[in-house]
DRENPA-3360 file (N, C-alpha, C; in nm, 2 decimals, always signed):
BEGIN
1 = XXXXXXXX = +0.38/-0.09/-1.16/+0.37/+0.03/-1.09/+0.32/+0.00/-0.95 ~ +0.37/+0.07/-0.84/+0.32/+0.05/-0.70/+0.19/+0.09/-0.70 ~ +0.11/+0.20/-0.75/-0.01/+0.25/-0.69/-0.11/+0.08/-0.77 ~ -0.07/+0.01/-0.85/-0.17/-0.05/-0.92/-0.17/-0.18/-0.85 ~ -0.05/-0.22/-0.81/-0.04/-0.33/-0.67/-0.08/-0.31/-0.57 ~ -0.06/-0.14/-0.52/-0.17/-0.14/-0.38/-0.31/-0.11/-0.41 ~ -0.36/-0.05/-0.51/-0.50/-0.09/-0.57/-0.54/-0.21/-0.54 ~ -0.51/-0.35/-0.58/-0.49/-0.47/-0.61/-0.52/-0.50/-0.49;
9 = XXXXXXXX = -0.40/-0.50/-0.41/-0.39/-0.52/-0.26/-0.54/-0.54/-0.17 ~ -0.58/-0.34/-0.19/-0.69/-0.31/-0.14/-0.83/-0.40/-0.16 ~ -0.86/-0.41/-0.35/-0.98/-0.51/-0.36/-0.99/-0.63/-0.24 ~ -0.83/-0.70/-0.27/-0.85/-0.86/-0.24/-0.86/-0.83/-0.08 ~ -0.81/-0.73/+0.03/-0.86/-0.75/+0.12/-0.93/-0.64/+0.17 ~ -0.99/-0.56/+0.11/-1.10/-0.49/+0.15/-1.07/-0.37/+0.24 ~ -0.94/-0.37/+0.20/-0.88/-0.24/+0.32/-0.89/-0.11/+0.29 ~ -0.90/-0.02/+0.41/-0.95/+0.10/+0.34/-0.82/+0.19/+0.28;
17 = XXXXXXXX = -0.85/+0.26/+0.19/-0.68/+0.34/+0.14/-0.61/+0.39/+0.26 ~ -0.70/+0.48/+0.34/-0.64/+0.54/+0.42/-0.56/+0.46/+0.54 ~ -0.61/+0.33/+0.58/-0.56/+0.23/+0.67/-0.43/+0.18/+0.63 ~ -0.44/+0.14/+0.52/-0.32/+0.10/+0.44/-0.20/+0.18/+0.43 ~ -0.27/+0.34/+0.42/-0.17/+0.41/+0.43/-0.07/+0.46/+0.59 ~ -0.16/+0.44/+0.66/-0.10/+0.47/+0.82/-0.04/+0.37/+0.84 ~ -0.08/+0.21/+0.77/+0.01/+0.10/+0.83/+0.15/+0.07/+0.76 ~ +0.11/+0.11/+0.58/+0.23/+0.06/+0.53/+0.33/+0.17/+0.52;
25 = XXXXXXXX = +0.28/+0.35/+0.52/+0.35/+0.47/+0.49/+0.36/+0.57/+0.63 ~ +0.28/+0.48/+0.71/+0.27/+0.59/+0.84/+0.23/+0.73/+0.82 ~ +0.15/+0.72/+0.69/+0.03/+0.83/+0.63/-0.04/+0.82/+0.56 ~ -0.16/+0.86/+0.64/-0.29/+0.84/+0.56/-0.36/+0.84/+0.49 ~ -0.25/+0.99/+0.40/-0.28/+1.05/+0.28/-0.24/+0.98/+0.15 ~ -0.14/+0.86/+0.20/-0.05/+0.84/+0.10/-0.10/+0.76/-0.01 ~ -0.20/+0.68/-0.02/-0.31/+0.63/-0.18/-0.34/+0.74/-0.24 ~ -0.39/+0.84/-0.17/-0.49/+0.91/-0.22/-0.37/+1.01/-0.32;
33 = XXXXXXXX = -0.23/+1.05/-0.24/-0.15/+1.11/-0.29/-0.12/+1.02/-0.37 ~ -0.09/+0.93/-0.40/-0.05/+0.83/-0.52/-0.15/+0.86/-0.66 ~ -0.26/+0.84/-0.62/-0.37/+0.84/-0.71/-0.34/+1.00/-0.79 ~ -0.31/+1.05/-0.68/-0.31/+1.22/-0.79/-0.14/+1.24/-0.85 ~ -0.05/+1.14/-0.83/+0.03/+1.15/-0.91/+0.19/+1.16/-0.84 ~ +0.15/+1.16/-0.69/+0.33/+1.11/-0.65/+0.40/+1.03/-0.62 ~ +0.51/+1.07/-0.64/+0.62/+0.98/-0.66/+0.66/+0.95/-0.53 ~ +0.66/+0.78/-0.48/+0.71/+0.80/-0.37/+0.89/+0.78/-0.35;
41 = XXXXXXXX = +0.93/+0.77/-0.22/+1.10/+0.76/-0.23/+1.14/+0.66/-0.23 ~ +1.24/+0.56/-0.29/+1.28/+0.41/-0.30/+1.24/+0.39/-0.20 ~ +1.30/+0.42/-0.08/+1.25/+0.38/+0.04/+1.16/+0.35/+0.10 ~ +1.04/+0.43/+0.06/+0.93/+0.45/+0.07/+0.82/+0.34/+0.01 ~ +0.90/+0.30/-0.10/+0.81/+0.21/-0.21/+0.87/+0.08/-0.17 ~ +0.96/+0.03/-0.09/+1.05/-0.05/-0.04/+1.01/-0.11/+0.12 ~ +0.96/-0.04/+0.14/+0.87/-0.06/+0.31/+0.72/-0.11/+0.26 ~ +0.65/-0.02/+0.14/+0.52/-0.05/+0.15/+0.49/-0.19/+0.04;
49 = XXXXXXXX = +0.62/-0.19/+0.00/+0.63/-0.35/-0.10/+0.65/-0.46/+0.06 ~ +0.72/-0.52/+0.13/+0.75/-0.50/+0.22/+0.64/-0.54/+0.33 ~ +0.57/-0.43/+0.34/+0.47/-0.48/+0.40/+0.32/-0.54/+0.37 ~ +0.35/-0.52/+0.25/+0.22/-0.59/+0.12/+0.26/-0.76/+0.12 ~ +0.39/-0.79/+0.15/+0.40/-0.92/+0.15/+0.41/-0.99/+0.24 ~ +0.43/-0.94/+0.37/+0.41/-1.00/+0.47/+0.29/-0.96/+0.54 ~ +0.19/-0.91/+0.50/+0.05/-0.89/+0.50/-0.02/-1.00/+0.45 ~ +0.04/-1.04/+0.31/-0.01/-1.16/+0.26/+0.02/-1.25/+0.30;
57 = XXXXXX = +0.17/-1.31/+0.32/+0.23/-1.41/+0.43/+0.12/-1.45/+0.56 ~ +0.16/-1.35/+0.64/+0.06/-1.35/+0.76/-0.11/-1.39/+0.71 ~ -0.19/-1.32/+0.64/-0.31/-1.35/+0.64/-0.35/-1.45/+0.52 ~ -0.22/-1.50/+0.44/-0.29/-1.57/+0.33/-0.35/-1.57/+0.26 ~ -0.34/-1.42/+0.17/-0.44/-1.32/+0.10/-0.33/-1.32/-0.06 ~ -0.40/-1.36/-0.16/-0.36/-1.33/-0.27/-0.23/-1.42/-0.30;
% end
């Protein structure tokens, strides 16, 4: 499931939900909307996979 990877994500680098979400969703709401239960759009889940890996690439996190 995406919200439990970017959970994941968040512990190992300490990022705040909402940062995460302006960087990977270009909104800020968008953990928080996860957390209560939506669904995002392929595409959507496709960018923020995406940028979870070359987040880690780049900083050598996880």
């Amino acid at each position: 499931m995406l919200i439990r990877r970017i959970e994941k994500f968040l512990r190992q680098t300490d990022m705040a939900a909402t940062k995460f979400g302006r960087l990977a969703a270009q909104d800020p709401r968008f953990v928080l909307d996860l957390r209560n239960g939506r669904t995002p759009r392929t595409r959507t889940e496709r960018r923020v996979e995406q940028f979870i890996a070359a987040y880690q690439e780049n900083a050598h996190v996880g």
